[in-house]
ZAMARGU-4260 file (C-alpha; in steps of 0.2 Angstrom, whole numbers, plus 5000, padded with zeros to 4 digits):
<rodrens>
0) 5126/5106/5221 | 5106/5112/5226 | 5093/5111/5218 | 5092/5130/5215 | 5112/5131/5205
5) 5104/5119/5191 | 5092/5132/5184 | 5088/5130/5163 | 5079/5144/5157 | 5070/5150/5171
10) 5063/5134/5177 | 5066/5123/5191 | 5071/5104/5185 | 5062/5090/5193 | 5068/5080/5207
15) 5072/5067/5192 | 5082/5080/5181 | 5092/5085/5197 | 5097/5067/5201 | 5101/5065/5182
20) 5121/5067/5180 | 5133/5074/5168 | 5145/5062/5163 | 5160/5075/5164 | 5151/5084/5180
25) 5163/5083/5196 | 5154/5084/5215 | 5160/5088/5229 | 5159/5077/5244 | 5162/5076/5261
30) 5168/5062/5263 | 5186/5057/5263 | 5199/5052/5249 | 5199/5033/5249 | 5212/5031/5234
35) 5224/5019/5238 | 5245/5025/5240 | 5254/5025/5223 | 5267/5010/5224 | 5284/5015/5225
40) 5292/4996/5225 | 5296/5001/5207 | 5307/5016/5212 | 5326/5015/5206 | 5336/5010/5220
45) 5350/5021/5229 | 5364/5015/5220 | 5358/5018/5205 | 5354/5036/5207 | 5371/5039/5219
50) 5379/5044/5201 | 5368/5055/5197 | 5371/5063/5216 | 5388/5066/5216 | 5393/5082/5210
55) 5410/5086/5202 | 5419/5103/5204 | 5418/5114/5191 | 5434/5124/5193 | 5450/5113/5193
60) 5467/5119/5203 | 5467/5137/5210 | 5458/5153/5200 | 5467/5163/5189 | 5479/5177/5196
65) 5475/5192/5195 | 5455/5188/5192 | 5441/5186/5207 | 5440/5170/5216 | 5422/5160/5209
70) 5408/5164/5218 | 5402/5150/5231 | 5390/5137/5223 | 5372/5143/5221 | 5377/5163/5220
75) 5375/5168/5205 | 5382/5188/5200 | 5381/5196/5185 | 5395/5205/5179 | 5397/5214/5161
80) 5410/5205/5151 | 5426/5212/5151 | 5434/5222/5135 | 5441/5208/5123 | 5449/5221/5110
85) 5468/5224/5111 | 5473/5240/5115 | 5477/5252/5102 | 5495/5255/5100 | 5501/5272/5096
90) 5504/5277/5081 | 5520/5279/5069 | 5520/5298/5069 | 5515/5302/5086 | 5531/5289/5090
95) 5542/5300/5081 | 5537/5317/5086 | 5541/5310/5103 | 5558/5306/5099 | 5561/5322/5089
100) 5554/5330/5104 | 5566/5321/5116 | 5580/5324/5105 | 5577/5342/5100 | 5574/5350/5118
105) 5584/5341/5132 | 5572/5347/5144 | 5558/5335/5139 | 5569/5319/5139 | 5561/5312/5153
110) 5543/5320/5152 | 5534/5333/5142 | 5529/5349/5154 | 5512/5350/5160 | 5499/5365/5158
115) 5505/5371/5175 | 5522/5372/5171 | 5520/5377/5151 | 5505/5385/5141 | 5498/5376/5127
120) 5506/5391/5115 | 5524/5389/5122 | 5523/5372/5121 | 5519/5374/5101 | 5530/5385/5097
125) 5544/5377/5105 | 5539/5361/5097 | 5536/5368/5081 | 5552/5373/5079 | 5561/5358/5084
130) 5552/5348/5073 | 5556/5360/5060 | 5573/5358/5063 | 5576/5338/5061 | 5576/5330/5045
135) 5563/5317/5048 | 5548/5332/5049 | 5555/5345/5042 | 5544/5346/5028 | 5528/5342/5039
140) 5515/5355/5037 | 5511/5361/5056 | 5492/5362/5052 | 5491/5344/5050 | 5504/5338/5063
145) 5498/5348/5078 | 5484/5337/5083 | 5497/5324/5083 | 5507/5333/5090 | 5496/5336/5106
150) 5492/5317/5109 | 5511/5314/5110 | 5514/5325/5122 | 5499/5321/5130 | 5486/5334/5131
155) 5475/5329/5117 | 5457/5336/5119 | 5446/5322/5123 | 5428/5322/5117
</rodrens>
């Protein structure tokens, strides 16, 4: 550090004042590191860190079927959690007007028509009627069972 960088208020310190030190000043020298090696005679020895070395394998047998294999060791993928809820079963009434339906008009025994093959208005009016005509609906009020009546035939309107 020169003379010059130790500047107070404007004035340039003696050769005395210069020389004077700062206890917790640091300077740099040239001169090389002399400190001596750290001692590593107290280091533990290989057997007893070989425990600590050996890895054990965190997936026992073979992966699950039907799921990805586990990604090789240091690979890390992020992938969202798959849905946990059960899937909803269908309910009661959407059962039943499926097997009035399949009852009632032996076309649809084996599949309900499609839009192709059956407008929306046909396929109400002839599933109006046979629901009318079995004892298990027949007092059903259309309003409220045509919705239902849609999902089981499978064309319900999907937000």
């Amino acid at each position: 550090m020169g003379i010059d960088m130790l500047k107070t208020k404007g004035r340039v310190p003696t050769r005395q004042a210069a020389a004077h030190h700062h206890p917790y000043t640091h300077h740099l020298t040239a001169e090389p590191y002399t400190a001596p090696a750290p001692d590593i005679s107290a280091a533990p020895k290989l057997m007893e860190v070989q425990h600590v070395l050996q890895a054990e394998p965190l997936t026992i047998g073979p992966p699950d079927i039907g799921r990805e294999p586990p990604p090789s060791p240091g690979v890390h993928h992020l992938k969202a959690a798959p849905p946990t809820r059960p899937r909803k079963r269908s309910s009661p009434s959407i059962e039943l007007i499926q097997t009035v339906l399949r009852k009632q008009i032996p076309e649809w025994r084996e599949r309900f028509p499609t839009v192709a093959e059956m407008s929306n208005d046909k396929l109400q009016a002839k599933g109006k009627k046979a629901l009318e005509k079995d004892p298990r609906t027949h007092d059903w009020k259309w309003t409220r069972v045509r919705k239902s009546f849609m999902r089981a035939v499978g064309r319900e309107k999907l937000k």
